[in-house]
C-alpha positions in Angstrom: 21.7 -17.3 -12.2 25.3 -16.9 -11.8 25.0 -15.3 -8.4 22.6 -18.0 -7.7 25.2 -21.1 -8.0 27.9 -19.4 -7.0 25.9 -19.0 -3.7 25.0 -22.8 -4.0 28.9 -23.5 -4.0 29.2 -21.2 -1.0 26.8 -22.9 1.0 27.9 -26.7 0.2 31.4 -25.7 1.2 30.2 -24.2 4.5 27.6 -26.9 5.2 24.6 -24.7 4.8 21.4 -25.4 3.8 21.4 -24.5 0.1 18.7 -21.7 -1.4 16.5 -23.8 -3.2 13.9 -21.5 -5.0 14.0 -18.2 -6.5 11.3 -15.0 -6.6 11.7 -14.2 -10.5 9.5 -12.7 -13.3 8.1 -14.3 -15.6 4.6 -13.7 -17.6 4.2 -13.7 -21.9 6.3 -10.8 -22.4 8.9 -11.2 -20.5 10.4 -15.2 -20.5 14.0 -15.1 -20.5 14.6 -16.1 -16.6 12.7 -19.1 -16.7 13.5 -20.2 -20.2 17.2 -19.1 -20.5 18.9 -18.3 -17.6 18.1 -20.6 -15.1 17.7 -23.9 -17.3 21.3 -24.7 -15.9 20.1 -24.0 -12.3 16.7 -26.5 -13.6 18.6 -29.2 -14.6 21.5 -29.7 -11.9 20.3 -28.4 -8.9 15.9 -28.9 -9.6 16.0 -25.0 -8.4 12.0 -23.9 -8.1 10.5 -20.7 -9.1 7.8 -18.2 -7.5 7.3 -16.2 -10.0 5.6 -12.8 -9.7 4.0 -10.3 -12.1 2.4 -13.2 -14.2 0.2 -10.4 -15.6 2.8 -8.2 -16.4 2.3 -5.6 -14.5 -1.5 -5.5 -15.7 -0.9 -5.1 -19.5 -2.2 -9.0 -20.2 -5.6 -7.9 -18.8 -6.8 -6.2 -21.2 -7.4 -3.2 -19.6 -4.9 -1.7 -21.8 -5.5 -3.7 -25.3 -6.3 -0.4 -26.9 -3.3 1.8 -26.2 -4.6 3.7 -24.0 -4.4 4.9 -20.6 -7.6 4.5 -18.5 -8.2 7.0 -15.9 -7.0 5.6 -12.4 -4.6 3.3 -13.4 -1.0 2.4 -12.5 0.7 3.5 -16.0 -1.6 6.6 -16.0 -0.7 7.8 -12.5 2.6 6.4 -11.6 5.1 7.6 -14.0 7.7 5.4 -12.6 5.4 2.9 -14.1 4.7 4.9 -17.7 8.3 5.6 -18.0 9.2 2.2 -17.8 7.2 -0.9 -18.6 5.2 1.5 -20.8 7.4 2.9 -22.9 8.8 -0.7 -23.4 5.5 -2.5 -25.0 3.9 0.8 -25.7 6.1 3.1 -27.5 6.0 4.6 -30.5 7.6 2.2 -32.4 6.0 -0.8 -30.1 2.8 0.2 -29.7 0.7 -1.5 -33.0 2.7 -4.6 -32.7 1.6 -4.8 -28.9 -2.1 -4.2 -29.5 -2.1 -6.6 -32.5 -0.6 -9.2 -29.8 -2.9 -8.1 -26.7 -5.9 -8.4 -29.0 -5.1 -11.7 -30.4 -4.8 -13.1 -26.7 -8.0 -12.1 -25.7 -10.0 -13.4 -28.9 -7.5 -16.8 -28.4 -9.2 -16.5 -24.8 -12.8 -16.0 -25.7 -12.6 -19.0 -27.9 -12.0 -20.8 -25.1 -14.3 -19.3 -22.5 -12.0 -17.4 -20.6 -11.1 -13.7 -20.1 -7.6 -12.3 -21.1 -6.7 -12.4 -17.7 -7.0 -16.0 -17.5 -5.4 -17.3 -20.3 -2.5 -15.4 -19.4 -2.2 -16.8 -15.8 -2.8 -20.7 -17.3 0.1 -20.0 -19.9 2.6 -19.7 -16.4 1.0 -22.3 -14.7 1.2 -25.3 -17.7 5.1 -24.7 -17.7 6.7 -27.2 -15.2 9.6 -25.0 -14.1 7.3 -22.8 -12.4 6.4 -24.3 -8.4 4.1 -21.3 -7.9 2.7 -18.0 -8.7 2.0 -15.1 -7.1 -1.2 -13.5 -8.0 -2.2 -9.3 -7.5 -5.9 -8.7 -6.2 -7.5 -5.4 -5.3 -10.8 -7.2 -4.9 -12.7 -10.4 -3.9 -13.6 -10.7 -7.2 -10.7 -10.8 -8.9 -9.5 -13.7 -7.2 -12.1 -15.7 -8.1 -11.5 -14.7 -11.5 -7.9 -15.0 -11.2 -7.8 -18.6 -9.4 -10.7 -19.9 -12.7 -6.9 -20.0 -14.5 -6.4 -23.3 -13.0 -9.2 -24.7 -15.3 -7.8 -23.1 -18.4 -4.1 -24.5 -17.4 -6.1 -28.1 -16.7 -7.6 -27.8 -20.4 -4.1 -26.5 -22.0 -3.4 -28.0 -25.1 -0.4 -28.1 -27.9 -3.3 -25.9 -30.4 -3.6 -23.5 -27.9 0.4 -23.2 -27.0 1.3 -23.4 -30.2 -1.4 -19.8 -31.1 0.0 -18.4 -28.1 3.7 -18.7 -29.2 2.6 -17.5 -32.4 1.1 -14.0 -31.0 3.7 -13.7 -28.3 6.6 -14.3 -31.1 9.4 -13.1 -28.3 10.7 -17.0 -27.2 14.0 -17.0 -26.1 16.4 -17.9 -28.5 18.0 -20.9 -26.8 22.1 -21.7 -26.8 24.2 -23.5 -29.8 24.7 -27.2 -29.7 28.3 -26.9 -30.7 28.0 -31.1 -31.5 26.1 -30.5 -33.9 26.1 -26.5 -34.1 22.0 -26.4 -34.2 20.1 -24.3 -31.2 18.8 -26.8 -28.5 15.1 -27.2 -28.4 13.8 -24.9 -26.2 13.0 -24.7 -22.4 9.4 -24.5 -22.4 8.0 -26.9 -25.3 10.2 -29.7 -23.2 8.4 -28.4 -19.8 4.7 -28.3 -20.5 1.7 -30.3 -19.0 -0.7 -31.1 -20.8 -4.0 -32.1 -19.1 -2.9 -30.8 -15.5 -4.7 -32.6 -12.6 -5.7 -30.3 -9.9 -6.4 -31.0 -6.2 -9.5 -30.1 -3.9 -9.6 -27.7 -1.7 -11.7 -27.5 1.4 -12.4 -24.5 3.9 -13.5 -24.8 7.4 -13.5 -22.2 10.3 -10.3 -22.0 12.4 -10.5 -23.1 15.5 -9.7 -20.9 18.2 -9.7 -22.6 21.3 -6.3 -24.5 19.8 -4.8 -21.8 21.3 -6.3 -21.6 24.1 
Protein backbone atom coordinates (compact mmCIF):
# COMPACT_ATOMS: atom_id res chain seq x y z
CA UNK A 1 0.00 0.00 0.00
CA UNK A 2 2.89 2.18 0.78
CA UNK A 3 4.47 1.71 -2.65
CA UNK A 4 1.02 2.30 -3.91
CA UNK A 5 0.67 6.11 -2.63
CA UNK A 6 3.95 6.94 -2.75
CA UNK A 7 3.52 6.22 -6.56
CA UNK A 8 0.22 8.26 -6.35
CA UNK A 9 2.42 11.34 -5.02
CA UNK A 10 4.80 10.64 -7.90
CA UNK A 11 2.36 10.82 -10.47
CA UNK A 12 0.42 14.08 -9.17
CA UNK A 13 3.71 15.89 -9.01
CA UNK A 14 4.59 14.85 -12.58
CA UNK A 15 1.08 15.36 -13.95
CA UNK A 16 0.47 11.75 -14.75
CA UNK A 17 -2.51 9.90 -14.79
CA UNK A 18 -2.58 8.28 -11.33
CA UNK A 19 -2.82 4.14 -10.97
CA UNK A 20 -6.23 3.83 -9.85
CA UNK A 21 -6.84 -0.04 -9.18
CA UNK A 22 -4.74 -2.68 -7.93
CA UNK A 23 -4.48 -6.76 -8.82
CA UNK A 24 -4.46 -8.18 -5.11
CA UNK A 25 -5.52 -11.34 -3.23
CA UNK A 26 -8.12 -11.72 -1.49
CA UNK A 27 -10.45 -14.90 -0.83
CA UNK A 28 -11.67 -16.35 3.07
CA UNK A 29 -8.37 -17.17 4.13
CA UNK A 30 -6.36 -14.69 3.22
CA UNK A 31 -8.08 -10.90 3.93
CA UNK A 32 -5.52 -8.63 5.15
CA UNK A 33 -4.99 -6.53 1.68
CA UNK A 34 -8.42 -5.59 1.33
CA UNK A 35 -9.41 -5.23 4.96
CA UNK A 36 -6.09 -3.74 6.41
CA UNK A 37 -3.75 -2.43 4.13
CA UNK A 38 -5.37 -0.62 1.73
CA UNK A 39 -8.38 0.92 3.81
CA UNK A 40 -6.15 4.20 3.69
CA UNK A 41 -5.75 3.85 -0.16
CA UNK A 42 -10.11 3.07 0.02
CA UNK A 43 -10.87 6.02 1.74
CA UNK A 44 -8.58 8.95 0.24
CA UNK A 45 -7.98 8.04 -3.08
CA UNK A 46 -11.47 5.43 -3.86
CA UNK A 47 -8.50 2.99 -5.15
CA UNK A 48 -10.39 -0.33 -6.76
CA UNK A 49 -9.44 -3.81 -6.53
CA UNK A 50 -9.26 -6.93 -9.03
CA UNK A 51 -8.78 -9.40 -6.90
CA UNK A 52 -7.51 -12.86 -7.98
CA UNK A 53 -7.47 -16.30 -6.34
CA UNK A 54 -10.97 -15.77 -4.79
CA UNK A 55 -10.80 -19.59 -4.27
CA UNK A 56 -7.66 -19.74 -2.80
CA UNK A 57 -5.82 -21.43 -4.93
CA UNK A 58 -8.64 -24.20 -5.01
CA UNK A 59 -8.77 -25.11 -1.27
CA UNK A 60 -12.45 -23.34 -0.86
CA UNK A 61 -13.84 -25.98 -3.35
CA UNK A 62 -13.98 -28.56 -1.52
CA UNK A 63 -11.98 -30.68 -3.38
CA UNK A 64 -9.66 -30.74 -0.64
CA UNK A 65 -12.20 -30.57 2.59
CA UNK A 66 -10.79 -34.00 3.66
CA UNK A 67 -7.07 -33.41 3.96
CA UNK A 68 -6.21 -35.03 1.36
CA UNK A 69 -4.46 -34.89 -1.88
CA UNK A 70 -6.57 -36.07 -4.86
CA UNK A 71 -4.68 -37.56 -7.71
CA UNK A 72 -4.16 -34.86 -10.51
CA UNK A 73 -4.23 -32.00 -8.63
CA UNK A 74 -2.17 -28.79 -8.30
CA UNK A 75 -0.96 -29.38 -4.43
CA UNK A 76 -0.45 -33.10 -5.32
CA UNK A 77 1.70 -32.48 -8.44
CA UNK A 78 3.27 -29.11 -8.08
CA UNK A 79 5.34 -29.05 -5.12
CA UNK A 80 5.83 -25.42 -5.41
CA UNK A 81 2.26 -25.49 -4.61
CA UNK A 82 2.39 -28.25 -1.62
CA UNK A 83 5.29 -26.59 -0.18
CA UNK A 84 3.66 -23.51 0.17
CA UNK A 85 -0.05 -22.71 0.40
CA UNK A 86 -0.29 -26.33 1.61
CA UNK A 87 1.81 -26.44 4.28
CA UNK A 88 0.21 -23.17 5.44
CA UNK A 89 -3.68 -24.32 5.88
CA UNK A 90 -2.70 -27.94 5.87
CA UNK A 91 0.10 -28.66 8.18
CA UNK A 92 0.41 -30.66 10.86
CA UNK A 93 -0.48 -28.39 13.35
CA UNK A 94 -3.23 -26.60 10.85
CA UNK A 95 -4.70 -29.27 9.35
CA UNK A 96 -7.93 -30.27 11.81
CA UNK A 97 -8.67 -26.70 12.35
CA UNK A 98 -8.77 -26.22 8.36
CA UNK A 99 -10.99 -29.20 7.72
CA UNK A 100 -13.29 -28.24 10.67
CA UNK A 101 -13.52 -24.73 8.78
CA UNK A 102 -13.75 -26.21 5.03
CA UNK A 103 -16.48 -28.52 6.16
CA UNK A 104 -18.44 -25.94 7.90
CA UNK A 105 -18.47 -23.74 4.65
CA UNK A 106 -19.81 -26.34 2.56
CA UNK A 107 -22.72 -27.45 5.03
CA UNK A 108 -23.24 -23.22 5.48
CA UNK A 109 -23.46 -23.64 1.49
CA UNK A 110 -25.81 -26.45 1.14
CA UNK A 111 -28.21 -24.86 3.42
CA UNK A 112 -28.46 -22.44 1.11
CA UNK A 113 -28.50 -24.24 -2.20
CA UNK A 114 -25.14 -23.69 -3.35
CA UNK A 115 -21.87 -25.60 -3.63
CA UNK A 116 -18.66 -24.63 -1.65
CA UNK A 117 -17.45 -23.05 -4.48
CA UNK A 118 -20.10 -20.63 -4.58
CA UNK A 119 -20.53 -19.42 -1.38
CA UNK A 120 -16.97 -18.74 -1.40
CA UNK A 121 -16.93 -16.57 -4.58
CA UNK A 122 -20.40 -14.47 -3.21
CA UNK A 123 -18.39 -13.82 0.16
CA UNK A 124 -15.82 -11.54 -2.26
CA UNK A 125 -18.32 -10.29 -4.33
CA UNK A 126 -20.88 -8.77 -1.24
CA UNK A 127 -17.78 -6.70 -0.02
CA UNK A 128 -17.84 -3.23 -1.66
CA UNK A 129 -14.10 -2.69 -1.88
CA UNK A 130 -13.86 -5.21 -4.35
CA UNK A 131 -14.63 -3.66 -8.36
CA UNK A 132 -14.05 -7.23 -9.73
CA UNK A 133 -12.97 -10.66 -9.65
CA UNK A 134 -11.05 -12.83 -11.45
CA UNK A 135 -12.39 -16.30 -11.76
CA UNK A 136 -10.08 -19.74 -12.75
CA UNK A 137 -11.94 -22.28 -15.32
CA UNK A 138 -10.59 -25.35 -16.85
CA UNK A 139 -14.03 -26.17 -18.18
CA UNK A 140 -17.37 -24.79 -19.58
CA UNK A 141 -18.93 -25.98 -16.75
CA UNK A 142 -17.26 -24.46 -14.23
CA UNK A 143 -18.08 -21.18 -15.25
CA UNK A 144 -21.41 -21.62 -15.22
CA UNK A 145 -21.06 -22.88 -11.85
CA UNK A 146 -18.76 -20.30 -10.90
CA UNK A 147 -20.76 -17.11 -12.43
CA UNK A 148 -24.31 -18.94 -10.22
CA UNK A 149 -22.17 -16.97 -7.22
CA UNK A 150 -23.82 -13.78 -8.34
CA UNK A 151 -27.16 -15.21 -7.04
CA UNK A 152 -25.78 -16.30 -3.70
CA UNK A 153 -23.98 -12.67 -3.32
CA UNK A 154 -27.61 -11.15 -4.43
CA UNK A 155 -29.28 -13.24 -1.54
CA UNK A 156 -26.27 -12.35 1.07
CA UNK A 157 -27.52 -11.68 4.28
CA UNK A 158 -26.08 -10.44 7.96
CA UNK A 159 -27.05 -14.50 9.26
CA UNK A 160 -25.05 -15.84 6.68
CA UNK A 161 -21.92 -13.25 7.16
CA UNK A 162 -22.09 -13.30 10.45
CA UNK A 163 -21.64 -17.86 10.20
CA UNK A 164 -19.09 -17.28 7.83
CA UNK A 165 -17.00 -14.93 10.05
CA UNK A 166 -17.59 -17.34 12.68
CA UNK A 167 -15.87 -20.46 10.72
CA UNK A 168 -13.34 -18.34 8.98
CA UNK A 169 -12.35 -16.73 12.64
CA UNK A 170 -9.00 -15.05 10.87
CA UNK A 171 -10.54 -11.20 10.43
CA UNK A 172 -7.98 -8.75 10.48
CA UNK A 173 -7.50 -7.18 13.63
CA UNK A 174 -8.11 -3.59 12.69
CA UNK A 175 -5.85 -0.35 14.03
CA UNK A 176 -6.21 1.44 17.65
CA UNK A 177 -8.42 4.47 17.97
CA UNK A 178 -5.87 6.30 20.11
CA UNK A 179 -9.14 8.93 20.94
CA UNK A 180 -10.56 6.65 22.53
CA UNK A 181 -7.86 3.68 22.51
CA UNK A 182 -10.69 1.03 21.29
CA UNK A 183 -9.88 -0.91 17.70
CA UNK A 184 -11.95 0.75 14.85
CA UNK A 185 -14.76 -1.30 13.52
CA UNK A 186 -13.62 -3.23 10.92
CA UNK A 187 -13.29 -2.86 7.00
CA UNK A 188 -15.63 -5.34 5.81
CA UNK A 189 -18.87 -5.21 8.27
CA UNK A 190 -18.84 -1.26 7.08
CA UNK A 191 -18.43 -2.47 3.27
CA UNK A 192 -21.13 -5.10 2.64
CA UNK A 193 -24.28 -5.17 0.41
CA UNK A 194 -26.84 -6.60 1.31
CA UNK A 195 -29.45 -7.54 -1.36
CA UNK A 196 -27.00 -6.83 -4.37
CA UNK A 197 -28.94 -5.97 -7.64
CA UNK A 198 -27.50 -7.47 -10.63
CA UNK A 199 -27.70 -6.43 -14.29
CA UNK A 200 -28.76 -8.46 -17.52
CA UNK A 201 -26.68 -9.67 -19.77
CA UNK A 202 -27.35 -10.33 -23.40
CA UNK A 203 -25.22 -12.30 -26.18
CA UNK A 204 -25.52 -11.90 -29.77
CA UNK A 205 -23.07 -13.01 -32.67
CA UNK A 206 -20.26 -10.54 -33.59
CA UNK A 207 -20.56 -9.07 -36.48
CA UNK A 208 -17.93 -9.50 -38.91
CA UNK A 209 -18.41 -7.39 -41.72
CA UNK A 210 -17.70 -4.19 -39.12
CA UNK A 211 -14.49 -4.88 -40.19
CA UNK A 212 -14.81 -5.15 -43.31
Amino acid sequence: ADIIMEAIKICDKKGWHRPVADQCEYNCLIREHVESSYVRLFEKYGYGTTIWSPLGGGMLTGKYNDGELPEGSRYKEGAMFRNFAWEKYMGASKIEKTKTMLKGIKELAESVGATQAQLALAWTLVNKDVSSCIIGASRVSQLESNLKALEIAANWNEEMEAKMNALLDNEPTPETNWLTFQPFEGRRKNRLIFGMKLGKVAYREPDHTAFN
